[in-house]
C-alpha positions as CSV (number, residue, x, y, z in Angstrom):
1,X,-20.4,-72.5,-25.1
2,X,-18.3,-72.5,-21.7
3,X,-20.4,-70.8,-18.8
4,X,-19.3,-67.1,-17.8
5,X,-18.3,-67.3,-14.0
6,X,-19.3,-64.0,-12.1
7,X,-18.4,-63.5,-8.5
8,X,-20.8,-60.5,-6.9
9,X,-19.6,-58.9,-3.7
10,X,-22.1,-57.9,-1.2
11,X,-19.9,-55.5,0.9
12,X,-20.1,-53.1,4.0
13,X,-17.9,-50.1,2.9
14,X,-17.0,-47.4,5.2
15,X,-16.7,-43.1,4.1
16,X,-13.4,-42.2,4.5
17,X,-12.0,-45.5,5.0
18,X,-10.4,-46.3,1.3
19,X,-7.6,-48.2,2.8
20,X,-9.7,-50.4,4.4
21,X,-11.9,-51.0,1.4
22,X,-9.3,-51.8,-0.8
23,X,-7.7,-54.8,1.2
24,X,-10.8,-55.9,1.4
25,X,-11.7,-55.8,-1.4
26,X,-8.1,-57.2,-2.9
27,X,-8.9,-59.9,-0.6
28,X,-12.6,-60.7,-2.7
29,X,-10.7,-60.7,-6.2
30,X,-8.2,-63.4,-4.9
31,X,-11.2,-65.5,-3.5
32,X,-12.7,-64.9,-6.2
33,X,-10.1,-66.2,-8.6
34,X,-10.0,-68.9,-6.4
35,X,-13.4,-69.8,-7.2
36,X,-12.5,-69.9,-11.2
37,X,-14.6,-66.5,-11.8
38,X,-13.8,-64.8,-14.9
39,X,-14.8,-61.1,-13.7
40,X,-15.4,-59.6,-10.2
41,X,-18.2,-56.9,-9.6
42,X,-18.3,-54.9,-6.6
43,X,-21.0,-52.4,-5.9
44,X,-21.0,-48.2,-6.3
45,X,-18.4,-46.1,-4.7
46,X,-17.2,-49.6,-2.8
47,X,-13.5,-47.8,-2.2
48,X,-14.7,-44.3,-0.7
49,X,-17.9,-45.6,0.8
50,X,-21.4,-43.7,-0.6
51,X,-22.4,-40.3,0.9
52,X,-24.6,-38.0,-1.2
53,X,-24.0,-34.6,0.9
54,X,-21.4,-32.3,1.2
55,X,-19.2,-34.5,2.9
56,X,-18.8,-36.4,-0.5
57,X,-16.2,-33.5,-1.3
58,X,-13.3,-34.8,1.9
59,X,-13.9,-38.6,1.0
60,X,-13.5,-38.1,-2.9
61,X,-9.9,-39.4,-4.2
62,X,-8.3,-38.8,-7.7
63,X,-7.5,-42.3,-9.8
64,X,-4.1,-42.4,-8.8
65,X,-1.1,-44.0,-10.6
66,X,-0.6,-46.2,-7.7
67,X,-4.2,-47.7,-7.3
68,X,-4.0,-48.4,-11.4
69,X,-0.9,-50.3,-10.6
70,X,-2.2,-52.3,-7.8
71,X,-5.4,-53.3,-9.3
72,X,-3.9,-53.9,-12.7
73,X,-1.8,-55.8,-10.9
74,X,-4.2,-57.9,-9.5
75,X,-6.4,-58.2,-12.6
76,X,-2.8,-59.8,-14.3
77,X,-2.4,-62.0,-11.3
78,X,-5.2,-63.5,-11.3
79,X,-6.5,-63.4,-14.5
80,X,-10.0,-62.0,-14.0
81,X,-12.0,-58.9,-15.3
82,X,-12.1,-56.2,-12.1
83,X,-15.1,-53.9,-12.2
84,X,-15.1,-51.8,-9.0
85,X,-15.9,-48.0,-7.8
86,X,-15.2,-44.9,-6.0
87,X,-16.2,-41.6,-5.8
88,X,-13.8,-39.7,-7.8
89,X,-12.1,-36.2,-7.6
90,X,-11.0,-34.8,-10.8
91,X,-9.9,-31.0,-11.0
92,X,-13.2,-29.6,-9.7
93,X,-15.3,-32.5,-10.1
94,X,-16.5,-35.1,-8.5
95,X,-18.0,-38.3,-10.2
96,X,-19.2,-41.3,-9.3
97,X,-16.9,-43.8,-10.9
98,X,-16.8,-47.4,-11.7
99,X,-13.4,-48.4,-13.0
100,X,-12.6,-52.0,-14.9
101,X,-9.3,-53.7,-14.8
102,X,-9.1,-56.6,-16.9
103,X,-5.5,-59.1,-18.0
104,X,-3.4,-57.3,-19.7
105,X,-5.3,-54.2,-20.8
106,X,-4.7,-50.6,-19.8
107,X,-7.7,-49.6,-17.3
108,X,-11.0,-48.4,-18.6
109,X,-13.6,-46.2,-16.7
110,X,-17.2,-45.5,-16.5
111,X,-18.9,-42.3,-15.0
112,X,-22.2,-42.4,-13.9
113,X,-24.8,-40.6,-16.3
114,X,-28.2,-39.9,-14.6
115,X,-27.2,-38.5,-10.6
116,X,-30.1,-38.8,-8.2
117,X,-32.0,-35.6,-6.7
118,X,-30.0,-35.7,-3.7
119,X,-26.7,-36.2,-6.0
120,X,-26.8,-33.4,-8.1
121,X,-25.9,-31.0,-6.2
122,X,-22.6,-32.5,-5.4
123,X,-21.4,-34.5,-8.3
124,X,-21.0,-34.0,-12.0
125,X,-22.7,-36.4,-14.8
126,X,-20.3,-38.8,-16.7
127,X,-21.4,-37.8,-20.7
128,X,-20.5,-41.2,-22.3
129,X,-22.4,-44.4,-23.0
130,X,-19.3,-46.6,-23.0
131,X,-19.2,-50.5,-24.5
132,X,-16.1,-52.4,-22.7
133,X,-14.9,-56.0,-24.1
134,X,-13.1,-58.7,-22.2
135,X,-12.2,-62.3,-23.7
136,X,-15.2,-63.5,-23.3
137,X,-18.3,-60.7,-24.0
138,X,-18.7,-57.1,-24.6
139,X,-20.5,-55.1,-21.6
140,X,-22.0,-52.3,-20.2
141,X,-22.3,-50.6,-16.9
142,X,-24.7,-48.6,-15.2
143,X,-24.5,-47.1,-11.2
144,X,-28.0,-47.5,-9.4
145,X,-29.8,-44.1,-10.2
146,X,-28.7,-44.9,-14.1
147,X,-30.6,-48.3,-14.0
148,X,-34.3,-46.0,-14.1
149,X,-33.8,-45.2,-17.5
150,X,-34.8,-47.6,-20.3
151,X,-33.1,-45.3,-23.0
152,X,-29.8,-45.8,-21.7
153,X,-29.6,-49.8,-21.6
154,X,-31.5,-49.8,-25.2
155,X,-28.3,-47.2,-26.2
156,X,-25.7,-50.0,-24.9
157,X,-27.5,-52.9,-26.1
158,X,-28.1,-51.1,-29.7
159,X,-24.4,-50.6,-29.2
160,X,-23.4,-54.6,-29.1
161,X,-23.8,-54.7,-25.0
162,X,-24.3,-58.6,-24.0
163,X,-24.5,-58.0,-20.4
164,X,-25.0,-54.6,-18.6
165,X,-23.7,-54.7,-14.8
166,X,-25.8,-52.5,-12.5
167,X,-23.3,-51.8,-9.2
168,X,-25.6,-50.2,-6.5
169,X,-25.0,-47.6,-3.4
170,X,-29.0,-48.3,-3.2
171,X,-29.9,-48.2,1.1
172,X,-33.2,-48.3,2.9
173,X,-35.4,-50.8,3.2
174,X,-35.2,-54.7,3.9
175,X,-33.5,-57.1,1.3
176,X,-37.0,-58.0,0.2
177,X,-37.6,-54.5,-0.3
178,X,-34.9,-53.7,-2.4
179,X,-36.0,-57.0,-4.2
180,X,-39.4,-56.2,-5.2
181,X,-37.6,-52.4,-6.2
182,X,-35.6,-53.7,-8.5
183,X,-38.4,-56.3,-10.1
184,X,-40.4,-53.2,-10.8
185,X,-37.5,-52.2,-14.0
186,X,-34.5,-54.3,-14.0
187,X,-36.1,-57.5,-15.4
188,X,-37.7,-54.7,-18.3
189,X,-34.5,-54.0,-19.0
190,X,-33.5,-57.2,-20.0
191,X,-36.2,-58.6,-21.5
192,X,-36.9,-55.5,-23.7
193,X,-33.2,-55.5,-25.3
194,X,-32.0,-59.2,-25.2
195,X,-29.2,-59.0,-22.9
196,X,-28.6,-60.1,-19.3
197,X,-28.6,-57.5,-16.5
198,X,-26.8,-58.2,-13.2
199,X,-27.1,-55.7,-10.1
200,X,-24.9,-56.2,-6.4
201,X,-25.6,-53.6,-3.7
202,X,-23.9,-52.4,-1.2
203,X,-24.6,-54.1,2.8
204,X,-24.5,-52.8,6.0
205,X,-24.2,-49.9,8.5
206,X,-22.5,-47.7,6.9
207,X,-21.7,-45.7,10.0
208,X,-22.7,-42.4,8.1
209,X,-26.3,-42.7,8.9
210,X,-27.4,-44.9,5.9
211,X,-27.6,-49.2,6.3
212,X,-27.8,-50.7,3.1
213,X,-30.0,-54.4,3.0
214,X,-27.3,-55.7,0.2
215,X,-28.9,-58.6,-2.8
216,X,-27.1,-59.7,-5.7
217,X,-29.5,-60.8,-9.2
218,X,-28.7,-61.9,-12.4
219,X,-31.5,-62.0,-14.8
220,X,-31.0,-63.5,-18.1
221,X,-31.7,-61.9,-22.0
222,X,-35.4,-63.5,-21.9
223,X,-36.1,-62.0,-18.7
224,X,-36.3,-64.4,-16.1
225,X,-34.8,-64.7,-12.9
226,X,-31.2,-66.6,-12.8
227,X,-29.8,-66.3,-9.5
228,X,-31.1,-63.7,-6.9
229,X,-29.3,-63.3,-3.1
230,X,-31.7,-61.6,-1.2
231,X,-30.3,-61.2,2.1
232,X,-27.7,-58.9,4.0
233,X,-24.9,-60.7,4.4
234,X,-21.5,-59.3,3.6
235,X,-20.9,-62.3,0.7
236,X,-18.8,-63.0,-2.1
237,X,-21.8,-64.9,-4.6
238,X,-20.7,-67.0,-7.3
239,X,-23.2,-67.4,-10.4
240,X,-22.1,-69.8,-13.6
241,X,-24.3,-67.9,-16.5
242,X,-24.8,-70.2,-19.8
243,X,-24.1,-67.5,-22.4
244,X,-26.1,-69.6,-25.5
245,X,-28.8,-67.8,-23.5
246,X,-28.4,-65.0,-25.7
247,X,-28.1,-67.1,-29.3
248,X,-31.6,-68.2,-27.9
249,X,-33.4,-65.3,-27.2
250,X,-31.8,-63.0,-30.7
251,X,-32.5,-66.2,-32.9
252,X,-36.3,-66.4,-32.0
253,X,-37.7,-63.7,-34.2
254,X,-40.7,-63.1,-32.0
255,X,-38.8,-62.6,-28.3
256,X,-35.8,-60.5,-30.1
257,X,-37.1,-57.3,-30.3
258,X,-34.2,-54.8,-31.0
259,X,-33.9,-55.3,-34.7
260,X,-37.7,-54.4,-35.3
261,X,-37.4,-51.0,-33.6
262,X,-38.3,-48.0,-35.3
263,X,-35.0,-46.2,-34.9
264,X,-35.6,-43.5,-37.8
265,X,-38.3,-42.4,-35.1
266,X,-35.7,-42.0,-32.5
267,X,-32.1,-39.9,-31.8
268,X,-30.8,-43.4,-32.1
């Protein structure tokens, strides 16, 4: 089976500077390309920047015809899966919104489920756990604060999820922090369901009062650790992922554990 190329940006992304962020981050899907990725994952809110307060409200933009046309644009150009996010303004609401352009295929969207404490107040809930497919593998995504519940990535792998991507607006604390943070849960949550999990946070001063430490991590369906960036660079990281992984791991009746769960005990 051909590898899966994945290019993870580790980007600095500025409130209230969308322009900005979207060159930039045009400029990461055609390096990208260039590197023979099939799909490009940026991290939360990477077009409007992250800001939990009040503020969140000015910065917000709707899903506009035009951005759909550029990045749909750019999906068809280069031939590679888009998966990328913004706070997002709809009627009343604001959501925190990660949208996916891939060839040929109209644009699909996901809105973030669980909002942090500090979120709450200021954005409204996405209420749907969404499967997406591209040529190669079905997948799901999750935004940072989703990530802390197991009963969500058990819902998208029971769904037919083979990878769930995990963008991040995640600050505070070093890169080796954020690491051992994310070791505590994001290598349960593939192990436990048989699918990989792949995370990229944002990097930097974000000139808003938060400074972000970045990483990138890929951990595969048994587990274990397949590529991990842990520093803060502002980096475009390519990672070749051997999707047999999976056939491994779902044949193996004793490290497959989805189709022994007790689901007439559960919603689900």
């Amino acid at each position: 089976m051909k590898p899966l190329r994945l290019a993870f940006v580790v980007q600095r992304c500025i409130p209230d500077a969308f322009e900005t962020n979207l060159s930039a981050s045009l400029r990461a899907v055609s390096h990208a390309a260039d590197q023979k990725a099939h799909m490009v994952v940026f991290p939360e809110m990477n077009l409007s920047g992250y800001m939990a307060g009040p503020k969140i409200r000015s910065i917000a933009q709707p899903v506009t015809a035009e951005l759909i046309q550029i990045l749909s644009a750019a999906a068809d150009e280069f031939n590679i899966s888009i998966l990328i996010g913004m706070a997002e303004a709809k009627e009343n609401e604001i959501y925190a919104t990660h949208l996916v352009f891939s060839p040929r295929t109209p644009m699909e969207q996901y809105r973030k489920i669980h909002m942090a404490p500090n979120e709450q107040t200021y954005f409204s809930p996405g209420n749907e756990i969404q499967i997406f497919k591209n040529e190669t593998l079905h997948f799901g995504i999750q935004l940072c604060y989703d990530a802390h519940f197991p009963e969500l990535s058990t819902a998208m792998a029971v769904k037919g999820a083979d990878i769930i991507f995990i963008p991040h607006a995640s600050p505070r604390g070093t890169p080796k922090e954020k690491y051992k943070s994310w070791m505590r849960h994001l290598t349960a949550r593939a192990f436990d369901n048989g699918v990989f999990i792949a995370a990229v946070n944002q990097t930097g001063d974000n000139t808003r009062g938060l400074i972000f430490p970045g990483l990138a991590l890929v951990i595969g369906p048994d587990g274990n650790i397949i590529s991990k960036f842990i520093d803060p660079d502002e980096k475009i990281h390519i990672i070749d992922i051997d999707l047999g992984a999976l056939d491994r791991v779902r044949s193996h009746r004793m490290r497959y554990f989805l189709p022994n769960r007790r689901s007439d005990l559960f919603d689900q």
